[in-house]
C-alpha positions as CSV (number, residue, x, y, z in Angstrom):
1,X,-27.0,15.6,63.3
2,X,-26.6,14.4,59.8
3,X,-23.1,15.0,58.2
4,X,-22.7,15.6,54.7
5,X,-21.5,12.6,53.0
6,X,-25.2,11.1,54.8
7,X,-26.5,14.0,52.3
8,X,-24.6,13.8,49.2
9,X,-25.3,9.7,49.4
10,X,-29.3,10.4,49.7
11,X,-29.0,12.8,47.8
12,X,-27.1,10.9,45.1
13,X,-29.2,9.3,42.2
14,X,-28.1,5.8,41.5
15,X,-27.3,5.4,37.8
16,X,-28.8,3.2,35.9
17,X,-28.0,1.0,32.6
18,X,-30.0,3.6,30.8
19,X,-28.4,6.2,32.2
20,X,-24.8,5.4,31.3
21,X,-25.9,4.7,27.9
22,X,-27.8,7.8,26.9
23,X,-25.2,9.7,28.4
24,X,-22.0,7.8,26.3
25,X,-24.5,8.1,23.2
26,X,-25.0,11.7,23.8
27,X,-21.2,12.6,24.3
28,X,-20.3,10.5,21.1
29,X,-23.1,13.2,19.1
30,X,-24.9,9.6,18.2
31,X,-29.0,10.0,17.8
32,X,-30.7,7.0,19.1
33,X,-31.4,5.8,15.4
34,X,-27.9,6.1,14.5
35,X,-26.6,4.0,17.4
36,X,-29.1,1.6,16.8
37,X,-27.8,1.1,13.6
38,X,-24.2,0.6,14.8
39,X,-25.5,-2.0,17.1
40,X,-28.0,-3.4,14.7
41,X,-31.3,-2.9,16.6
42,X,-34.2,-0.5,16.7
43,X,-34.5,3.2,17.9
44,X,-37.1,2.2,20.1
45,X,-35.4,-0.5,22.0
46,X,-32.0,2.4,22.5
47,X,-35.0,4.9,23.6
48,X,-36.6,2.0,26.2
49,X,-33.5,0.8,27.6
50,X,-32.4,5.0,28.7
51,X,-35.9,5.4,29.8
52,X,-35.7,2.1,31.9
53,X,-38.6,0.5,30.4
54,X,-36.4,-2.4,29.5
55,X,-33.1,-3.8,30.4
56,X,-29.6,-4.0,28.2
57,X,-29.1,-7.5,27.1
58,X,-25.8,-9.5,27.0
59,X,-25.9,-8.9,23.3
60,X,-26.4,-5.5,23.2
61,X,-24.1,-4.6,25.9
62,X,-21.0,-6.1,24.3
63,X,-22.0,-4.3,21.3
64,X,-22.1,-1.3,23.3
65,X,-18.3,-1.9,25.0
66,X,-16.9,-1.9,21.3
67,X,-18.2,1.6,21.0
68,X,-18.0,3.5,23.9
69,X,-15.2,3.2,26.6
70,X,-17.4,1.6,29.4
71,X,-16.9,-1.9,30.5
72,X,-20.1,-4.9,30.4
73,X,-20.1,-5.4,34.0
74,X,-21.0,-1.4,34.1
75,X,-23.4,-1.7,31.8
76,X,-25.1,-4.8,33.0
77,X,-24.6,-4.2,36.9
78,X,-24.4,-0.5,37.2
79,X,-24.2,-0.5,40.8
80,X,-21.4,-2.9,41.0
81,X,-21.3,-6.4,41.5
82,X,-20.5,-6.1,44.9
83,X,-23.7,-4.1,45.4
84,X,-25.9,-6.7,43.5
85,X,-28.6,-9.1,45.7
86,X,-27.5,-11.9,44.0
87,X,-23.8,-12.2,44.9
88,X,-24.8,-10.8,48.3
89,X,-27.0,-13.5,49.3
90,X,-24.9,-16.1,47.9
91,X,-21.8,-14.6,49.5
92,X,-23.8,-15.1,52.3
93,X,-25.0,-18.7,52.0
94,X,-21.0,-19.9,50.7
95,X,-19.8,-18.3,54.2
């Protein structure tokens, strides 16, 4: 039988760069254009990185920390660093 954290987890959508982003922009009342401006890039690069057709560069992202109250590692490794295949299989190979 499953119990319900097993669920929720499933159940759970993991949040992605885009995601945190479009949803800081929209509690700040910012359109994509006028965020974009802030940051000094286009609309359509704001609109691909929510829509995950392109990731948030180091750039960007630091850019982004000076506006909203999120931190880079957040925005660039959204499901933690602990989480991420890289430091996993090099935690892995330094053990």
């Amino acid at each position: 039988m499953k119990n319900a954290k097993d669920v929720i987890k499933r159940r759970a959508k993991k949040e992605t760069a885009g995601d945190i982003l479009k949803r800081y922009r929209e509690s700040f009342e910012l359109s994509q254009a006028a965020l974009a401006e802030l940051i000094g890039t286009s609309q359509n690069n704001i609109s691909a990185i929510e829509n995950g057709k392109r990731e948030i560069g180091v750039s960007v992202a630091i850019k982004l920390c000076a506006i909203f109250p999120v931190t880079l590692e957040k925005l660039l490794i959204p499901q933690g660093l602990k989480n991420h295949p890289d430091f996993l299989k090099t935690l892995r190979k330094a053990s």
